[in-house]
C-alpha positions as CSV (number, residue, x, y, z in Angstrom):
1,X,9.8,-35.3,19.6
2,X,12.7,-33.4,18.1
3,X,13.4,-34.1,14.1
4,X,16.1,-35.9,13.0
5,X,17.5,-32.2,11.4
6,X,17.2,-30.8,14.7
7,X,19.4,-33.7,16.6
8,X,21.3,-33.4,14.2
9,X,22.4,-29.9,14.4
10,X,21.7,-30.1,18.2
11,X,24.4,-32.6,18.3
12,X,26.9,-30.5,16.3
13,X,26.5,-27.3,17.9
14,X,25.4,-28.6,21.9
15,X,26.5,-25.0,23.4
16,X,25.4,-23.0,20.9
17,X,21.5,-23.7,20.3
18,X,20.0,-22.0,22.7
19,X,16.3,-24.1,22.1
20,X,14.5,-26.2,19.2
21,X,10.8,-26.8,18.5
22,X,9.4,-28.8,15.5
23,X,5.8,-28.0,15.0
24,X,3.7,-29.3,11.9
25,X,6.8,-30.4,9.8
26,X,8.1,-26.6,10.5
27,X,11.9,-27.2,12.3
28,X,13.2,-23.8,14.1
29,X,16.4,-23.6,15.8
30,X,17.9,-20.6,18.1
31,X,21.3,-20.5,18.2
32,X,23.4,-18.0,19.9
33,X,25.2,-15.3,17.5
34,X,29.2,-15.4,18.2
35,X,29.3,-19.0,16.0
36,X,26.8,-18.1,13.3
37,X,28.1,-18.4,10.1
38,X,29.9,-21.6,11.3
39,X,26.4,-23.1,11.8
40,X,25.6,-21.9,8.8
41,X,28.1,-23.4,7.4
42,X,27.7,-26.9,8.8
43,X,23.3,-26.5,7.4
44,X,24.8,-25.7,3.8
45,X,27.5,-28.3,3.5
46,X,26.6,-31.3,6.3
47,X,25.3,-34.2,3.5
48,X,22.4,-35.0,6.4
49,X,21.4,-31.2,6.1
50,X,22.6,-29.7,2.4
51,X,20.4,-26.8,3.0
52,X,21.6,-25.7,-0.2
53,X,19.0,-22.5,-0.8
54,X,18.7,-19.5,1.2
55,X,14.8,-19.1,1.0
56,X,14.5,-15.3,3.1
57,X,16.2,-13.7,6.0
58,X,14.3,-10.9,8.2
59,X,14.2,-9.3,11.1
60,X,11.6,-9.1,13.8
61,X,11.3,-6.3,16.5
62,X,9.9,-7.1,20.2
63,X,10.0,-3.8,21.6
64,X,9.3,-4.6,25.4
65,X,8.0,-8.2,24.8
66,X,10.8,-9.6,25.1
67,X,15.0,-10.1,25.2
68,X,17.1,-9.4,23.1
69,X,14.4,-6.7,21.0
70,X,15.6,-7.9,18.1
71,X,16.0,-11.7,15.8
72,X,17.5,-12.2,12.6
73,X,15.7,-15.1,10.9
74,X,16.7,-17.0,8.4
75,X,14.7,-19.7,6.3
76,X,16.8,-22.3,4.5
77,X,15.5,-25.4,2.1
78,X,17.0,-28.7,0.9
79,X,16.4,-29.2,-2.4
80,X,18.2,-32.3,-2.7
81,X,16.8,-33.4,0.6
82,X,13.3,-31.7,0.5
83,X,13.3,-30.3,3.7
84,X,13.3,-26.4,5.6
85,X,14.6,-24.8,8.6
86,X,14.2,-21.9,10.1
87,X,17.2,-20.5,12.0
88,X,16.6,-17.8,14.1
89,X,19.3,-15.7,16.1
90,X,18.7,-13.2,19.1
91,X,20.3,-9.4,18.5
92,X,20.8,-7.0,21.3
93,X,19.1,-3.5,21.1
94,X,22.1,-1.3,22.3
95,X,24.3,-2.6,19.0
96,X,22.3,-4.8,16.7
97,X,25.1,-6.7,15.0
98,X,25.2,-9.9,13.6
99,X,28.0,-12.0,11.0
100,X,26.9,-11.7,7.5
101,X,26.5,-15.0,5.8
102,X,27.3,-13.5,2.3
103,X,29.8,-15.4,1.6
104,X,27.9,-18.7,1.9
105,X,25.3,-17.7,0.4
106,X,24.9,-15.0,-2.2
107,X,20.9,-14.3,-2.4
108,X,21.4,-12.8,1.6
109,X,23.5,-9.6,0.0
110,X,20.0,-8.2,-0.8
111,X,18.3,-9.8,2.1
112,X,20.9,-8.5,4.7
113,X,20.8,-4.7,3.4
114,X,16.9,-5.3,3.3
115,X,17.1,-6.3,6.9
116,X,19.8,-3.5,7.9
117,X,17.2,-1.0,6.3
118,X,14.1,-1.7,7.7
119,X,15.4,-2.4,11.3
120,X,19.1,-0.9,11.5
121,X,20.6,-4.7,12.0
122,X,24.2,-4.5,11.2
123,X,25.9,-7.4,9.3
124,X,29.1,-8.0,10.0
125,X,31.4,-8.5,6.7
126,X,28.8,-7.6,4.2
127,X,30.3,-6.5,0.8
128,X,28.1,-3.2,0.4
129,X,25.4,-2.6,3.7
130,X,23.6,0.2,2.6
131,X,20.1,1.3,2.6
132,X,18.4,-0.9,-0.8
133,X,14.9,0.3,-0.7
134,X,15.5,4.3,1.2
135,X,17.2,7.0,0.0
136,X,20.1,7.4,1.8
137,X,19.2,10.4,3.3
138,X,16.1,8.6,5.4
139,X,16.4,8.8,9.1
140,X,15.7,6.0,11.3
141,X,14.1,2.7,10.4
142,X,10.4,2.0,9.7
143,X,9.8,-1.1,10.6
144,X,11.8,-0.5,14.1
145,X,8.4,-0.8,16.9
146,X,9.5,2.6,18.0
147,X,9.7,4.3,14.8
148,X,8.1,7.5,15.1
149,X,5.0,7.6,12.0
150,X,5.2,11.1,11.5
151,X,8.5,12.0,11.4
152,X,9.2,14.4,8.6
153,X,11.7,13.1,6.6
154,X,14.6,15.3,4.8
155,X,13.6,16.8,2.0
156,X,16.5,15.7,-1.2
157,X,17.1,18.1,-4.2
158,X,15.8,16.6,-7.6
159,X,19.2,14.8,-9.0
160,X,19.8,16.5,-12.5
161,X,18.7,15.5,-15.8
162,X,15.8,14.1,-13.8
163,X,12.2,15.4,-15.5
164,X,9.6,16.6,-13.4
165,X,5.7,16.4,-13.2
């Protein structure tokens, strides 16, 4: 039996989730990219919804498990309502882009460039994608399934006025 947050946003977006499940209390939704930050939207500011806190975003690679390789998912929480739901949205391999949702909610600036760092998922619209926990020089993307473990990485000068051990 589907929850009544799923209907919900079932009912609001018919052509655009893709599939629900609600297992142990835990409500997931897949929902198609192109209207994202609309949905996002409607889970923020619907008063059945007011999914008010953006708990964590990630990505998730399924190198050859699966299509698309890639998801963005997103965790949201009611605290007026008491309630979670995780949204999660399929990325193509060839150009992994999705919208930002920045501008709705402002704890994803981190989690987006997090996301774009680790896997090289693209967010549309973001205020400042760059790497947040690599040196810009790094190549590639660890957590990617394909990532190559001992790929020798660019060495960087020392910046000055930096001390040394």
């Amino acid at each position: 039996m589907m929850s009544e947050t799923l209907q919900h946003l079932s009912k609001a977006f018919a052509d655009e989730v893709i599939e629900t499940h609600s297992q142990h209390g835990d409500d997931t939704a897949i929902v198609k990219p192109q209207r994202l930050t609309d949905i996002v939207r409607f889970l923020r500011d619907d008063p059945k919804l007011s999914l008010e806190m953006l708990v964590d975003l990630t990505g998730v690679d399924y190198l050859g498990k699966k299509e698309p390789r890639f998801e963005v998912v997103y965790h949201f929480y009611s605290l007026s309502l008491n309630h979670r739901l995780r949204l999660k949205v399929g990325v193509e391999d060839e150009d992994p882009r999705v919208p930002s949702v920045v501008a709705l909610y402002k704890s994803a600036l981190w989690m987006e460039r997090e996301a774009y760092d680790l896997y090289g998922i693209i967010f549309e619209g973001h205020p400042d994608l760059r790497r947040i926990l690599l040196y810009p020089e790094f190549e590639g993307h660890p957590l990617r399934k394909d990532y190559e473990m001992e790929h020798r990485q660019p060495r960087i000068p020392p910046r000055a006025g930096r001390r040394h051990l």
